[in-house]
C-alpha positions as CSV (number, residue, x, y, z in Angstrom):
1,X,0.0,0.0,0.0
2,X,1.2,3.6,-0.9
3,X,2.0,5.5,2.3
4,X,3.4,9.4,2.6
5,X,5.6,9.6,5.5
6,X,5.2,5.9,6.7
7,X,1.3,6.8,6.9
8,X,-1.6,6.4,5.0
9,X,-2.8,9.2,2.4
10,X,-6.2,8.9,4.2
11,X,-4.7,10.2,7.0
12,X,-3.7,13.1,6.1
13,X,-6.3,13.4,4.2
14,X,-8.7,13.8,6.8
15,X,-6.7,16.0,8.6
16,X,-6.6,18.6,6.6
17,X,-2.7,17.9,5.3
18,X,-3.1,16.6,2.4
19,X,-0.5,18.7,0.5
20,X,1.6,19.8,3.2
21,X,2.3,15.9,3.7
22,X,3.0,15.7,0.2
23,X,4.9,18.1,-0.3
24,X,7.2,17.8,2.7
25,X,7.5,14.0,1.5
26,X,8.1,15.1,-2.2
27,X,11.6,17.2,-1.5
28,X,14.2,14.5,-1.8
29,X,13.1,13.8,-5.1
30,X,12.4,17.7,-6.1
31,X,16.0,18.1,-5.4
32,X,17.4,16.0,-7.5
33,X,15.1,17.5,-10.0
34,X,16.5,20.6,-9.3
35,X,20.4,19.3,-10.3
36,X,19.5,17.9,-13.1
37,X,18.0,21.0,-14.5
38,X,21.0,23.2,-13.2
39,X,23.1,21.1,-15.0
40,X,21.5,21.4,-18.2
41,X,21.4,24.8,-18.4
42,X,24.7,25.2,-17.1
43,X,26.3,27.2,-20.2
44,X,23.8,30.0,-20.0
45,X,24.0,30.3,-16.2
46,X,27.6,30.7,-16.3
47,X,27.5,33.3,-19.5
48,X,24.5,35.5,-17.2
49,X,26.6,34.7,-13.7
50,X,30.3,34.6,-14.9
51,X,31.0,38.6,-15.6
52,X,29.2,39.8,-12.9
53,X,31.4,37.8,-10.0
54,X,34.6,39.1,-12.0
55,X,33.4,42.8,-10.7
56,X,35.8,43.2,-8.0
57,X,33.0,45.5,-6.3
58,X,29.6,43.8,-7.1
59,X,27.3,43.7,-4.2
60,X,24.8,40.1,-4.3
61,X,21.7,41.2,-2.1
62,X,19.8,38.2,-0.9
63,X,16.0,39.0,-1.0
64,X,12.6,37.8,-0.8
65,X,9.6,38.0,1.9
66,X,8.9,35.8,5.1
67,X,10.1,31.9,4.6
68,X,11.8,33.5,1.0
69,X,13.9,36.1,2.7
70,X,14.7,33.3,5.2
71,X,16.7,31.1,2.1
72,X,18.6,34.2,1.6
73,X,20.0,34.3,6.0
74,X,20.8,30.9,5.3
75,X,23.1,31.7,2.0
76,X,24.8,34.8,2.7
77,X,27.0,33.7,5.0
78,X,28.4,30.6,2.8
79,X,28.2,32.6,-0.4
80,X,30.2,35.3,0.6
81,X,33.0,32.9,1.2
82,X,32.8,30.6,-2.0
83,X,32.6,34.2,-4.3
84,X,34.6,36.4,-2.3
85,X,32.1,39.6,-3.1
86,X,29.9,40.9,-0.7
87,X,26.9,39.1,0.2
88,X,23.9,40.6,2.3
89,X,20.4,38.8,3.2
90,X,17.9,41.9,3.2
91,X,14.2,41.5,2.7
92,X,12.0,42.7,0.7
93,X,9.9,44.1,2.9
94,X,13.0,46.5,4.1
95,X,14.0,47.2,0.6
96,X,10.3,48.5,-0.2
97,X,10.0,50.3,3.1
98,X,13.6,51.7,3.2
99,X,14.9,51.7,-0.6
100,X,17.3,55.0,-0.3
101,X,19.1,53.2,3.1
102,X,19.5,49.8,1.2
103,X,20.1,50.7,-2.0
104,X,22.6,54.2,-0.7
105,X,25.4,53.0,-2.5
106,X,25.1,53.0,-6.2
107,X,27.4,49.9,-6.9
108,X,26.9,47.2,-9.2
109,X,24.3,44.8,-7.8
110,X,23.0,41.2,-8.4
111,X,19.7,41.2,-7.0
112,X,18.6,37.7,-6.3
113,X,15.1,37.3,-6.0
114,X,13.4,34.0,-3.8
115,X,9.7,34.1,-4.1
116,X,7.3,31.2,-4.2
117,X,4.1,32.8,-5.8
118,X,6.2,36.2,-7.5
119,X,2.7,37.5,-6.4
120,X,3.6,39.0,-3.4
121,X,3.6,42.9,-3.9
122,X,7.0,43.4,-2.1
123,X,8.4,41.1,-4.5
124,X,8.1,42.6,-7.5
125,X,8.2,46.6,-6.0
126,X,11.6,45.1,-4.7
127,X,13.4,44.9,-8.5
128,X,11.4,48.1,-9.9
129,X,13.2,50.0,-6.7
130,X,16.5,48.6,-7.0
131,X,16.5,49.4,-11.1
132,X,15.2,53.2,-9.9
133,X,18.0,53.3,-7.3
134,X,21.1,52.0,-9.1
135,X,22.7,52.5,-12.2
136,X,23.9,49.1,-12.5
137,X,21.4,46.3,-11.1
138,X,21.1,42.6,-12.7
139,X,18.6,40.0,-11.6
140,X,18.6,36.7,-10.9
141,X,15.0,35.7,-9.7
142,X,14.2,32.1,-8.3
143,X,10.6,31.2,-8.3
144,X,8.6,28.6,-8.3
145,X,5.6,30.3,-10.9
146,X,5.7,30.8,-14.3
147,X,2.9,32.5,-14.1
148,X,3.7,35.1,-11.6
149,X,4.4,38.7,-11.8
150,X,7.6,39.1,-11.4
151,X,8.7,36.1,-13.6
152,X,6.7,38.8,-16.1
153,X,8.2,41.3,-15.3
154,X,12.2,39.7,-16.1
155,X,11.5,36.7,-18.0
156,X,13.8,38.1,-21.3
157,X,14.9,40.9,-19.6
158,X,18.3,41.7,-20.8
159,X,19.4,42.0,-17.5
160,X,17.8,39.3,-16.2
161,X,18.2,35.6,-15.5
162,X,14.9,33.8,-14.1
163,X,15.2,30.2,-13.0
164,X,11.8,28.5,-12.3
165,X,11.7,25.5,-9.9
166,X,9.8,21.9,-10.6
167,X,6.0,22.4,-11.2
168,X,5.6,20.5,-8.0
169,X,7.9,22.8,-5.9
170,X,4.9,25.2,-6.4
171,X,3.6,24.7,-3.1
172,X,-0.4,24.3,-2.8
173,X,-0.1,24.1,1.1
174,X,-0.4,27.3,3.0
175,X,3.5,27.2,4.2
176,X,6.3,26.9,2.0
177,X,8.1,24.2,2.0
178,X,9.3,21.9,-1.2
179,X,9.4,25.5,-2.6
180,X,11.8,26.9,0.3
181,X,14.5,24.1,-0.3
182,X,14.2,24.2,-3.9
183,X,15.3,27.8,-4.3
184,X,17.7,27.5,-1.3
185,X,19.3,24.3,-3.4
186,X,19.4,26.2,-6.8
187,X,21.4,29.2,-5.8
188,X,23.4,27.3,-3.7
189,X,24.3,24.8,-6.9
190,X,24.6,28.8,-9.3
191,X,26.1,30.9,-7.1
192,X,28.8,28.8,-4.7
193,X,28.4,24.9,-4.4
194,X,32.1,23.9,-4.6
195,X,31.2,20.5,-2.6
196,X,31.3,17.9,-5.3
197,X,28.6,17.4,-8.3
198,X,27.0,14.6,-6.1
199,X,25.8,17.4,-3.5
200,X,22.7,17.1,-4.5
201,X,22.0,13.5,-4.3
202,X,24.0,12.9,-0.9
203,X,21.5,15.5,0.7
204,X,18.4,13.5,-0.8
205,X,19.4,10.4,-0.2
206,X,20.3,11.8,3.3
207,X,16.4,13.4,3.7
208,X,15.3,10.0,2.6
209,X,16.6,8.2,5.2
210,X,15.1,10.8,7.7
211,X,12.1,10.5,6.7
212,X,11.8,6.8,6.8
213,X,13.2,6.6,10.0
214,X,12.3,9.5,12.4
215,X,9.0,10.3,11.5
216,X,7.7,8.4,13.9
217,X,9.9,9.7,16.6
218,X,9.4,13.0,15.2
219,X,5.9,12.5,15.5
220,X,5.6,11.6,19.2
221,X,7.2,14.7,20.1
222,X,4.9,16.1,18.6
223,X,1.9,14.6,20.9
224,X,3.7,16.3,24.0
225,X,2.4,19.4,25.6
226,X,4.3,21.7,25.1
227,X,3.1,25.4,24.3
228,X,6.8,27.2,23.6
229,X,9.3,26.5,21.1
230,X,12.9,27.6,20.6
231,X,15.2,26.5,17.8
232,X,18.6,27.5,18.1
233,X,21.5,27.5,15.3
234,X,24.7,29.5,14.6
235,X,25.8,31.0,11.2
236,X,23.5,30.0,8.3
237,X,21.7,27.6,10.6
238,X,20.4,30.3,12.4
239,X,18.5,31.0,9.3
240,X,17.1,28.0,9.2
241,X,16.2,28.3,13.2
242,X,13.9,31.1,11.9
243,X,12.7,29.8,9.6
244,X,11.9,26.5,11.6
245,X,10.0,29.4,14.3
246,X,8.1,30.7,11.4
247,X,6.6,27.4,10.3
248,X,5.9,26.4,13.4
249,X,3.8,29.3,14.2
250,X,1.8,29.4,10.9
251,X,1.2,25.9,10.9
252,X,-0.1,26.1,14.8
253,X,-2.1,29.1,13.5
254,X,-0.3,31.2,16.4
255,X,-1.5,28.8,19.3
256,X,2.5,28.1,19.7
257,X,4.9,30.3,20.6
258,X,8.0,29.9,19.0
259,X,12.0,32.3,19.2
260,X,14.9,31.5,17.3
261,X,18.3,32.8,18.2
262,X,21.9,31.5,18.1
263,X,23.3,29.4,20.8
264,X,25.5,32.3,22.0
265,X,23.0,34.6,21.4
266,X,20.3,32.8,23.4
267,X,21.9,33.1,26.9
268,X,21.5,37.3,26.9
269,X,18.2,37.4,27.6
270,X,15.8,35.1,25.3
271,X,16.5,32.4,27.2
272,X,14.1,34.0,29.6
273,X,11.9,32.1,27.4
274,X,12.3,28.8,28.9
275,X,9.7,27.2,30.9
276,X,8.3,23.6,31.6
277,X,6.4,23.9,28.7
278,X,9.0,24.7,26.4
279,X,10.8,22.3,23.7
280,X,14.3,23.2,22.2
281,X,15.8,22.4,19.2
282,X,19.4,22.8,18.4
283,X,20.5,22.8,14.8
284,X,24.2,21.3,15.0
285,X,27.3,23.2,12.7
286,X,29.4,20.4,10.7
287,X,31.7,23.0,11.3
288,X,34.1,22.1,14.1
289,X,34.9,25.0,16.1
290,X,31.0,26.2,15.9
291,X,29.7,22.9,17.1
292,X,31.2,22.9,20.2
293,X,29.1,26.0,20.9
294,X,26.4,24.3,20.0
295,X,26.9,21.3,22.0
296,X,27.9,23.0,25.0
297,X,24.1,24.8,25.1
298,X,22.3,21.0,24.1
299,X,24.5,19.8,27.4
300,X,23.8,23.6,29.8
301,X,19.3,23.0,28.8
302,X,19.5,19.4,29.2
303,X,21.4,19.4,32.9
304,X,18.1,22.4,33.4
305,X,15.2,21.1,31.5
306,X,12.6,18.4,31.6
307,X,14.0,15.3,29.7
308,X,13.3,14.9,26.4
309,X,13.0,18.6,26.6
310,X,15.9,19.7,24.3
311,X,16.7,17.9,20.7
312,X,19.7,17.8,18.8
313,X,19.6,18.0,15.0
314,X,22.6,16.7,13.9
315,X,24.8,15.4,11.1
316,X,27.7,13.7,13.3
317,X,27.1,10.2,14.5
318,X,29.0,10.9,17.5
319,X,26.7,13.2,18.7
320,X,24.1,10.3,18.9
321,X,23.7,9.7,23.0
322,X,20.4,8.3,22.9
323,X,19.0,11.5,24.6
324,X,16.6,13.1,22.1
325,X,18.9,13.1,19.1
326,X,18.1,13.4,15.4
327,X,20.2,12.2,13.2
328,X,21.1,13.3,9.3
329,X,23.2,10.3,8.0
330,X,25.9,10.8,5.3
331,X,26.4,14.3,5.4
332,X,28.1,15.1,8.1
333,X,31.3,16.7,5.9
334,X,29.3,19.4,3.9
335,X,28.5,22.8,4.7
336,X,25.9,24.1,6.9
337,X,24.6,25.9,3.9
338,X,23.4,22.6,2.6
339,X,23.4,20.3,5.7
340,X,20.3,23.0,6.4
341,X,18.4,21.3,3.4
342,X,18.0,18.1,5.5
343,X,18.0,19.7,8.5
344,X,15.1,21.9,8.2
345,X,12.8,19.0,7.2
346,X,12.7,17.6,10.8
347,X,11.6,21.4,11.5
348,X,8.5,21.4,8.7
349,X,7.9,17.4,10.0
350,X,7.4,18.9,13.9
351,X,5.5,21.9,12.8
352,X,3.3,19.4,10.4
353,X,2.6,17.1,13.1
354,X,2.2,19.4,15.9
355,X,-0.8,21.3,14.0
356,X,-2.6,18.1,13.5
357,X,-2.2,17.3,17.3
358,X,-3.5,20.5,18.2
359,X,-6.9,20.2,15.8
360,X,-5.5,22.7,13.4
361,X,-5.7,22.1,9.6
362,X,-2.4,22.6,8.2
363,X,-3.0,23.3,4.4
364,X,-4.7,26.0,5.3
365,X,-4.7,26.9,9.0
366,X,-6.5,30.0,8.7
367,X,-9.6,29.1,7.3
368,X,-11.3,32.8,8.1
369,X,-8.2,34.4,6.1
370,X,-6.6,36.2,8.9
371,X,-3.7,35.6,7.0
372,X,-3.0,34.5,3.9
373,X,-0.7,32.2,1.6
374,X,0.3,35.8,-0.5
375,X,0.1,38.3,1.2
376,X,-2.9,40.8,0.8
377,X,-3.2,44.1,1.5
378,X,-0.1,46.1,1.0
379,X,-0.1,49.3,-1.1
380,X,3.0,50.0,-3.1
381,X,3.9,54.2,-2.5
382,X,5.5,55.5,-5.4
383,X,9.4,56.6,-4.8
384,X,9.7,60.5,-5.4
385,X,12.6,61.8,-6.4
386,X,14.8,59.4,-8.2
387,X,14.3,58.6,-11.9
388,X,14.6,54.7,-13.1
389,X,18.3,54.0,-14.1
């Protein structure tokens, strides 16, 4: 019998996750999907990327909105090492809000766009500002909609490269998820993958594993009562710590509270947070100086909480005690940029399971529309005073 995530499809069904399961089930084989396609249109991502990362001064700003702008925290940090240039992560929602502060110096730019829908009114405001702001902006926009606006607006655009994901990355579950790790993958693989050509299919097969073996255990963590949540990581992990927050509190429609921080970070002040109702999990760095950060804040909650109470999401068998350990097989020598792929699916599993525990429906846990999957709402002010480049 055909099972999603070692269950049946009725389940999830009835629960109201029908796509959400899917889709957090579908990404191992998305992402090999997604080097395939890299691959075959190598050539022409080279002629678009190539000149632009031989400007000594050229500035890559990260962008997108909520779970998108999220991909680019995780990024920055790695790409600016594998390219040498300057690499920022700065939403979309700042870029509309403050364009003269983050676009003040007019240097050559490579936008790069994440945006699942290219709906979302920040997203597309976002290029038309940059192009008004600087003299010399390029764009390379990641979507997962062929359909969308700001595919539109660059798709042929001389100064433009747009990269759609696989149909199915198109997420029709409320959070994103398939369409999160695809993006993350593809401008990992364009911009800076210098890990081997089998990246790709060590982190699926890796995922795979995960998800036939700690769903489970995943989901009877899931069935405890806990009402707070932290997630914890250090360089581009922490990105992925807020983004494991962020899906957690959409898919619990708010009812749980959730905090991200780094593991240093945590100790002045959030960790004020902590109660006997609160769950942690701790993203651990392949790196090996970072990690022992990391492990000395799983060992400082676990002597102070509840057991069970704090998780470790690691890639190091070592780090396997028995004590509330998730572990990512095979992958324990790559970069956190990419170890985050695997890693943030134990995040979307939790935040999947949790919401079905709690009553909630999670391919759409806002059935009155409080909030939506693109966002609704916003009006776009015109920017006075600076004519398009």
């Amino acid at each position: 019998m055909t099972t999603i995530l070692g269950q049946p499809p009725i389940d999830f069904d009835a629960a109201g996750a029908r796509w959400t399961a899917r889709e957090i089930a579908q990404q191992p084989a998305l992402w090999r999907e997604v080097a395939r396609t890299v691959a075959s249109v190598g050539a022409e991502t080279d002629a678009f990327l190539r000149p632009l990362l031989d400007i000594s001064d050229l500035r890559i700003v990260l962008t997108g909105a909520g779970t998108s702008a999220f991909a680019g925290e995780v990024l920055a940090p790695y790409l600016a090492r594998a390219t040498g240039r300057r690499v920022e992560a700065i939403a979309t929602t700042d870029l509309v809000s403050n364009p003269r502060l983050n676009f003040a110096e007019n240097v050559p730019t490579l936008l790069v766009s994440f945006a699942r829908s290219g709906d979302s009114p920040e997203s597309v405001a976002a290029t038309r500002l940059a192009d008004q702001c600087l003299t010399r902006c390029h764009h390379l926009v990641l979507t997962c909609n062929s359909g969308g606006e700001l595919y539109r607006d660059h798709s042929g655009a001389p100064r433009s490269l747009v990269r759609v994901m696989p149909t199915a990355a198109n997420d029709r579950s409320f959070a994103m998820t398939s369409s999160y790790t695809c993006m993350l993958l593809t401008a990992l693989l364009v911009l800076g993958a210098d890990q081997g050509d089998d990246l790709a299919e060590r982190l699926a097969t890796s995922a795979e594993r995960l998800l036939a073996t700690s769903a489970a255990e995943i989901r009877a963590v899931a069935h405890r009562p806990y009402r707070r949540i932290v997630y914890l990581g250090s360089g581009p992990l922490k990105g992925i710590a807020r983004e494991s927050a962020l899906k957690m509190l959409e898919l619990s429609a708010g009812t749980i509270a959730t905090w991200y921080d780094s593991p240093l970070g945590f100790r002045h002040g959030p960790k004020s947070v902590l109660d006997d109702t609160t769950l942690v999990l701790v993203f651990i760095s392949t790196d090996p100086y970072t990690r022992k950060y990391d492990l000395d804040i799983v060992a400082e909650l676990r002597a102070t909480l509840a057991p069970g109470a704090v998780v470790a999401v690691t890639a190091h068998p070592d780090d396997h005690d028995g004590n509330n350990t998730w572990t990512i097989d095979g992958v324990q020598d790559v970069d956190d940029a990419a170890i985050s792929l695997p890693f943030v699916l134990c995040a979307q599993l939790l935040a999947l399971y949790m919401s079905i525990a709690l009553g909630h429906t999670p391919d759409n846990p806002f059935p009155a529309g409080e909030v939506n999957r693109v966002v609704q709402g916003v009006t776009i002010h015109p920017l006075e005073g600076l004519a398009q480049q």
